[in-house]
C-alpha positions in Angstrom: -65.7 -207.7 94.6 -65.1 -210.4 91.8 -69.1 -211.1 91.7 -69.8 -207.6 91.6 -68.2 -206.5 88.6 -69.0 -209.5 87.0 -72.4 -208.7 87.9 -71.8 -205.3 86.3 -70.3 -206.5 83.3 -73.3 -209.0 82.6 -75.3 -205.8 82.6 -73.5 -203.6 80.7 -73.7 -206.2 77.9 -77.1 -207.1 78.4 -77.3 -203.3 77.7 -75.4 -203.2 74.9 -77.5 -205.8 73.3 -80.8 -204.2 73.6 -78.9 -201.0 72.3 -78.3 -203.0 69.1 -82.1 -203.6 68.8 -83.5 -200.1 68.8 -83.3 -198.8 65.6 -84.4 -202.5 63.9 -87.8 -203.0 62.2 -90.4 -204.1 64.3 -90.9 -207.6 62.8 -87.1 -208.0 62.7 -86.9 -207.1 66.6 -89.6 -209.8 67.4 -88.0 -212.9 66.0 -84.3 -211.7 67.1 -85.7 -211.6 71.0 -88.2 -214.6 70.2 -85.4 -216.7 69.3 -82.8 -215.2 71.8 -84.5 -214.1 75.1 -82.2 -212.1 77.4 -81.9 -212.6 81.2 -83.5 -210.6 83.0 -80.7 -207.0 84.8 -82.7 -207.1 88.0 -81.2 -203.7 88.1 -79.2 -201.0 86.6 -79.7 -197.7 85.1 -81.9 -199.2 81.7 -84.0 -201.7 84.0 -85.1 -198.8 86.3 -85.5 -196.1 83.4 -88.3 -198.9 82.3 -89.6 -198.5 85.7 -89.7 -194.2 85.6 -91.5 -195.0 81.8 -93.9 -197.3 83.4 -94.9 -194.9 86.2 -95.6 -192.3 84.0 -98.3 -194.7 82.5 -99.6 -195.2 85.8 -100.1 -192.0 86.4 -101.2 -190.8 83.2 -103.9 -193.7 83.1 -104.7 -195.3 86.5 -104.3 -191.1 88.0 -107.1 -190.3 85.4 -109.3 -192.8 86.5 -108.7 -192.6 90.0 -109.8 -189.3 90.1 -113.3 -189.9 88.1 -114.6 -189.3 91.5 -114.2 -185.6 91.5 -115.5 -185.1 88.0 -118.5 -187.3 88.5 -119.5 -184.7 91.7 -119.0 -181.8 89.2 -121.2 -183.3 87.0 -123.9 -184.2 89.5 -124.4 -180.8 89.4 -124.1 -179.5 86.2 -125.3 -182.6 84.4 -129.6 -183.0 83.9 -128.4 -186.5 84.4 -128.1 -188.8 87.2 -125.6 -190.6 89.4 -125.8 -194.0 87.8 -125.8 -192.7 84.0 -122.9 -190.0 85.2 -120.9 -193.1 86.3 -121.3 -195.0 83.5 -118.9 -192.4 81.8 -116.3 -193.3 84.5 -116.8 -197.0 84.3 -116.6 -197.5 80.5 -113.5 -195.4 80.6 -112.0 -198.0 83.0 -113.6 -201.0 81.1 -111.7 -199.9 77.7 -108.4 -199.8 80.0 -108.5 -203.4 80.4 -110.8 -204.7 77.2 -108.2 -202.6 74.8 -105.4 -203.7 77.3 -105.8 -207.1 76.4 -107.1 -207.0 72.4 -103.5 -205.3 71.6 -101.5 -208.0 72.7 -100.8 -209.5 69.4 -99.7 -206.4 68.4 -97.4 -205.4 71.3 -95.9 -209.4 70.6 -95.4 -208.5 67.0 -93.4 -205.4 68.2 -95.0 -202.9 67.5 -94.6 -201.2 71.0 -93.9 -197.8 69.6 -96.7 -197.6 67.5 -99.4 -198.5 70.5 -97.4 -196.1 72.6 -98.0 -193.1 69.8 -101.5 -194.2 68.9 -102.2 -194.1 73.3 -100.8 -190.7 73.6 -102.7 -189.2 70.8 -106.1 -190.9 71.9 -105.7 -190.2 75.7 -104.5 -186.3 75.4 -107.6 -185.8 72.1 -110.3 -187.2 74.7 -109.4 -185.1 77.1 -108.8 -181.9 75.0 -112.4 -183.0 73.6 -113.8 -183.4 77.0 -113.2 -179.5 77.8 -115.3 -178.8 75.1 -118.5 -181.0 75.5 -122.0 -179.6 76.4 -124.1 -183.0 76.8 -123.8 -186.1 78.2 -123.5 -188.2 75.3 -120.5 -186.2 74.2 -118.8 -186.7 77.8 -119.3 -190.0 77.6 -118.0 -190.8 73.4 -114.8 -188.5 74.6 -113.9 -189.0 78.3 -115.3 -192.1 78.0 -114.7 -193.9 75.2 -111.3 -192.3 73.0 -109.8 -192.1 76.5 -110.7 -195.0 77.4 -109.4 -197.0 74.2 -106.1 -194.5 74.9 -105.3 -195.5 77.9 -105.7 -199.4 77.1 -103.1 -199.0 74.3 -100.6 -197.3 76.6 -101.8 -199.7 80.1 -100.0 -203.4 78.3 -96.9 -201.8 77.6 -96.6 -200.3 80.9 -97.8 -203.3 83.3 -95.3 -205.5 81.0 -92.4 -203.8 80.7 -91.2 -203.9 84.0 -91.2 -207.6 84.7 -88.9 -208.1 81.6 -86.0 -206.5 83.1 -86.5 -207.7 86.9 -86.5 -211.5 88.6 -86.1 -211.5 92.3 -87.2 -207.7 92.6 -90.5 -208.2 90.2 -93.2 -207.2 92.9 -91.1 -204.4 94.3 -90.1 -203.2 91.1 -94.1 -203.1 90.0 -95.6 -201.6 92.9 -92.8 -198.7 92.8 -93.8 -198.4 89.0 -97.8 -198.7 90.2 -97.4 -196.0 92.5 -97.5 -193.6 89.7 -101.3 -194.5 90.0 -102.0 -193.3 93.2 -99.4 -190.1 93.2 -101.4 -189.0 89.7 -104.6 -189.7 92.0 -103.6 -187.1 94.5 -102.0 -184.5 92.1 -105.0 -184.3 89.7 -108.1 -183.9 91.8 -106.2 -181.5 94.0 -105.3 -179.5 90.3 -109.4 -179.9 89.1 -110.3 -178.7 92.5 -108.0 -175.3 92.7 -108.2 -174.4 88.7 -111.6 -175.1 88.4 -113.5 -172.0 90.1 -110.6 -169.6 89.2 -110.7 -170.5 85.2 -113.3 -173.1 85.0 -114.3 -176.9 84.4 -113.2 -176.7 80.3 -109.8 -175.1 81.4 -109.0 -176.9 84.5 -109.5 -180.1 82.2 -107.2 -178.7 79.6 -104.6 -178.7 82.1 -104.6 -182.0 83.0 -104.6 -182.8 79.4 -101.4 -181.2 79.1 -99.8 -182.5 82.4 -100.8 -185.8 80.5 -98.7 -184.8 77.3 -95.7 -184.0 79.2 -95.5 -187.0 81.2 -96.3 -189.4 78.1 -93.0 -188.1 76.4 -90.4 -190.6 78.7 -92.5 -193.7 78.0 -92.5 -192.8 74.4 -88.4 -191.9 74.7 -87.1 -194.5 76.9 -90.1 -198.3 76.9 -87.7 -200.8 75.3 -89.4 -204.4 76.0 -86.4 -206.8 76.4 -88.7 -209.7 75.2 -91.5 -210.7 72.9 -93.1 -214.5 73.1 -92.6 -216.3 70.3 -95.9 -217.2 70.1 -99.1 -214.6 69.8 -100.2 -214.0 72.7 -103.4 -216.1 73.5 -106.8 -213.6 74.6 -108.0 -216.9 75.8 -106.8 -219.9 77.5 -110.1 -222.3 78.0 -107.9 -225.0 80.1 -107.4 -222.0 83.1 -111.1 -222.9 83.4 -110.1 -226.3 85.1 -107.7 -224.4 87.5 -109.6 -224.0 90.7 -107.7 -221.6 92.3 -107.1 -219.8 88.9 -110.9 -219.5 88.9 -111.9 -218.4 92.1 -108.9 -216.1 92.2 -110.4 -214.9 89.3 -113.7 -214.5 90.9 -112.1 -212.3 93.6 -110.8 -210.1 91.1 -114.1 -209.5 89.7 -116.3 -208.9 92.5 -113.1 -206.9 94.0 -113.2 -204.6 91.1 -117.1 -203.8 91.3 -117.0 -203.2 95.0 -113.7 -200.9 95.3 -114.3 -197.9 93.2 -117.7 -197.4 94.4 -116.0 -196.0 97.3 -113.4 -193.8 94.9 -116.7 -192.3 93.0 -119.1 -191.4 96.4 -117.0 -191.2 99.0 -117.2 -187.5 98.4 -121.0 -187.1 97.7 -121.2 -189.3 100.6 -119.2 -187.1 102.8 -121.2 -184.0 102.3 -124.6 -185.3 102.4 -124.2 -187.5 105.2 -120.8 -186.2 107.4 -121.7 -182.8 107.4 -118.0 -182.4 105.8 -117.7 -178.7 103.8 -117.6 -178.8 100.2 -113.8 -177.0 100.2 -112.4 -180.3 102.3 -114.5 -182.5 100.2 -112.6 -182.1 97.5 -109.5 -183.4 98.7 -111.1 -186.6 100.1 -110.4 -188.6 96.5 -106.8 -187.2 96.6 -106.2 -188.0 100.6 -108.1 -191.5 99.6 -104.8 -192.1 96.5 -102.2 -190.0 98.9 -102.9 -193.2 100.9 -102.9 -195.9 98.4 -99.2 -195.0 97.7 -98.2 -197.1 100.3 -100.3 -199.6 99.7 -98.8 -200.1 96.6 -95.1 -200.7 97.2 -94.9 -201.5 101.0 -97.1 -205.0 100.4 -95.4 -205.6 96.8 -92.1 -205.5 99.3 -93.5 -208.0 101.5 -95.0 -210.2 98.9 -91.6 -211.1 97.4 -91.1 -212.8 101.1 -94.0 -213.9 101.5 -96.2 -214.4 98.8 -98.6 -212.3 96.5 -101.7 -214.4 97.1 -101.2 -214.1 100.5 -101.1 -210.5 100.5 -104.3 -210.0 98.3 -105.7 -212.2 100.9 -104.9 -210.3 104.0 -105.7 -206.4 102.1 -108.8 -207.5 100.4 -109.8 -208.9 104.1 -109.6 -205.4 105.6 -111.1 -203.2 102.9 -114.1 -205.2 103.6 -114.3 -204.4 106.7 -113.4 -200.7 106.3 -116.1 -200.6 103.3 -118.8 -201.8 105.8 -117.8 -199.7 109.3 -118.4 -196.9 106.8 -122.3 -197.3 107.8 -121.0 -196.0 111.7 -118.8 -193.0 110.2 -120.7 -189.9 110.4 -118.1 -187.0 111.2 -115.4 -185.3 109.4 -112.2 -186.7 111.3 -113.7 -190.3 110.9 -114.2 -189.9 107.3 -110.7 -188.5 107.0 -109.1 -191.7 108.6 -111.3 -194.0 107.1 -110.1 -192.5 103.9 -106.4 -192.9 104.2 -107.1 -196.8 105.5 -109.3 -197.2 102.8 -106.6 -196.1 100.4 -103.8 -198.1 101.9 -105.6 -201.8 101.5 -106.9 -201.1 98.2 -103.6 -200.3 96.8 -102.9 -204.2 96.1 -105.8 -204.2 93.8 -104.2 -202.2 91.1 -100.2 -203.5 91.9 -100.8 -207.2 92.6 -102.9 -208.7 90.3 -100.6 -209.3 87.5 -98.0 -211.0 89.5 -100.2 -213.2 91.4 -101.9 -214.8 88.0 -98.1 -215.3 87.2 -97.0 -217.2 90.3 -100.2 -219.3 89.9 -99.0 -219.9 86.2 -96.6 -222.8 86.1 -96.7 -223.1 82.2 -95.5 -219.9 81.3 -96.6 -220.0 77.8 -100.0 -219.9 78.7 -99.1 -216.9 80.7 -100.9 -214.2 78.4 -103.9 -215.6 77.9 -104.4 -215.8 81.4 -103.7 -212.5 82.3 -106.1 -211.3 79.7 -108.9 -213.4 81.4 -107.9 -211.7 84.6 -108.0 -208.0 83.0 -111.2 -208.7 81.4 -112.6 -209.9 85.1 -111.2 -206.7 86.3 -112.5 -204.6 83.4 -116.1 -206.3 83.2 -116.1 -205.3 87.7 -115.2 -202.2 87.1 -117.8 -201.7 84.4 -121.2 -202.5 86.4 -119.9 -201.9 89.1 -120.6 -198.0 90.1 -123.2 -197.6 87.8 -125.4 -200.3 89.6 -124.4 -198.5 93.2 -125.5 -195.1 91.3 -129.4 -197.3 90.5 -129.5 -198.2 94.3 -128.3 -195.1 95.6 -131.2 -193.1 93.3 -133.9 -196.2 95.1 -134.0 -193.6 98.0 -134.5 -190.6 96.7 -131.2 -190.2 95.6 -130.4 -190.4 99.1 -129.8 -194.5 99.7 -126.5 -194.2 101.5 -127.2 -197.4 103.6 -127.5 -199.9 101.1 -125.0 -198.7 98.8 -122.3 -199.3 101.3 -124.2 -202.4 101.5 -123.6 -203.5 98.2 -119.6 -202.6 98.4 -118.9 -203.9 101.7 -120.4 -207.4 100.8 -118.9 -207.3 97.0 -115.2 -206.9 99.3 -117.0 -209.7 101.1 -117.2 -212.2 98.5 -114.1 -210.7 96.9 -112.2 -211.7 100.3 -113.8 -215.1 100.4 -112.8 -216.5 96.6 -109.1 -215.0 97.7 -109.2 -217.4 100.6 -110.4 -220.2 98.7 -107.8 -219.8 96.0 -105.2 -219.9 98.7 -106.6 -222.7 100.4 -106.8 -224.6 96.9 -103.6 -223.8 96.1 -101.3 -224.5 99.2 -104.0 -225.7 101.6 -104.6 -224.1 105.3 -101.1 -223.9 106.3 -100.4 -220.3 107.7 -96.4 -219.7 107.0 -96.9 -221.6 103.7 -95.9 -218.9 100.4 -98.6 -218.7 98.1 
């Protein structure tokens, strides 16, 4: 009972401390927590109001981008252009996530949190407000694209960092709960394209999501209070990581990963109706019942990982979305598609939750902690740039019609992705099966 409300009491200072801060210049904020850093509350109300904040970014960014899919079959058919240049829009979107992810960083360390929080807001909800209103391609792809894009990479570092400020034992849990916003905004907007598009249009049904966006933007903007900045600027390189093997080939996973997991989330629905026979009206849904089940995959193996290790866990998920990508060659009806979809979701989950704390459990130096996560969004970022586009150039080889080989060419990225995972585990704690990695 004694621990308890000590426990309590520790928090309710810790609290009261980071009350004192709010209202303080930015600069002045950084050197007071650079000097002082503050334990981590590994709970409370403040520590899990961080979390609500940082699952609204998840779903206000990661939600968008998940459901590219749907817009890039709406443009297939409205668009005089084809499926590789329509997913380039998609891709450099994603790209800007991470590349403007990781070029803020010296300004979220100099404490200026607020400031990238505003600036994301205002880019994220104008691309999309622009979006409804472009005619060409060029103009879908400088506003969905690239102010969205940039958007969403000024809002993605304060919300993937946040979180681990304020937890130590519950870190992985605490992520994936705030990473499932990714995967619940993945269902709700698609399903809200789908239903408002052919009762008020493509330009409206957009303009909604735009202001869903607004709306759930306002509690990061109200409550993100990072509890620490580094005393040093973060590093957007870190050159001796290069000499870390499993570092690298971890890194490696996360890039060939990256390419070969969204060009399911982009086709799966083309895919469905050209080769499954599924109708258009259910076809629609397949990107949100593809995110519906990614929401487990995002906290259940961030619970486990805590026990067991997150390298461990990348290992075993990136392992079966392999083979899911590939037995998508044998799937040729509607029910099969609809199963393969939820799977598909559910071990592809890690891929957005997991990342970040594996490079920091394979980061004993701490201080070198930044620049090697920004090695590891970029590897991400650069994946998910070349990614789709390149299956959109071998799926137009056929006659537009190349199925086969492009679920070649994401099965065997999963592959290789799979196989540097294995390695970094191997390199890191050798063969050993119960060993935590």
């Amino acid at each position: 009972m004694a621990s308890v409300a000590s426990s309590n009491a520790s928090k309710y200072v810790a609290s009261q401390q980071d009350m004192e801060l709010e209202d303080q210049h930015p600069s002045t904020i950084t050197e007071k927590l650079a000097s002082q850093e503050l334990p981590p509350l590994n709970g409370g109300l403040l520590a899990w109001m961080q979390v609500a904040a940082s699952f609204c970014i998840f779903f206000s960014t990661w939600g968008i981008v998940n459901m590219y899919g749907v817009y890039q079959t709406y443009y297939s058919s409205n668009l005089p252009s084809s499926p590789s240049a329509i997913s380039w829009i998609g891709s450099i979107q994603a790209f800007l996530l991470f590349l403007v992810g990781t070029l803020v960083g010296p300004i979220y360390d100099s404490g200026y949190v607020r400031s990238l929080l505003f600036i994301g807001s205002f880019l994220s909800v104008f691309g999309l407000f622009m979006t409804s209103i472009c005619q060409e391609y060029w103009q879908f792809l400088l506003s969905q694209g690239v102010v969205t894009g940039a958007g969403f990479g000024c809002l993605f570092l304060p919300g993937v960092t946040v979180v681990s400020q304020y937890f130590s034992t519950k870190k992985a849990f605490a992520t994936g709960i705030a990473s499932l916003g990714s995967s619940i905004g993945g269902v709700i907007y698609p399903i809200a394209f789908t239903q408002l598009q052919p009762r008020i249009g493509a330009s409206w049904a957009t303009r909604v999501i735009a202001f869903i966006l607004m709306l759930t933007l306002i509690l990061p903007l109200v409550v993100i209070r990072p509890r620490n900045y580094s005393a040093k600027r973060r590093s957007l390189l870190d050159l001796s990581a290069l000499r870390d093997v499993p570092y690298v080939l971890f890194g490696c996973g996360i890039l060939l990963g990256y390419m070969g997991i969204y060009v399911v989330f982009v086709y799966v629905q083309l895919y469905a109706v050209a080769t499954a026979g599924v109708p258009s009206e259910l076809a629609f849904y397949i990107l949100a019942i593809i995110n519906a089940g990614s929401s487990l995959g995002r906290v259940l193996p961030n619970f486990a990982a805590d026990h067991i290790g997150t390298l461990n866990m990348q290992v075993l998920f990136v392992s079966a979305a392999a083979v899911l990508s590939l037995s998508l060659l044998a799937i040729h009806a509607t029910s099969g598609i609809l199963a393969f979809c939820v799977l598909y979701g559910f071990f592809t989950g890690t891929f957005v939750s997991l990342p970040g704390p594996t490079v920091a459990s394979m980061t004993s130096n701490l201080t070198f902690l930044g620049g090697r996560m920004s090695m590891a969004f970029m590897a991400a970022g650069t994946g998910l740039l070349v990614g789709t586009p390149v299956a959109g150039a071998i799926l137009a080889t056929g006659g537009g019609n190349n199925w086969t080989m492009l679920q070649i060419w994401s099965g065997t990225l999963l592959v290789l992705s799979a196989v540097c995972m294995l390695g970094a585990r191997v390199a890191k704690v050798g063969w050993g099966l119960l060993k935590k990695a």
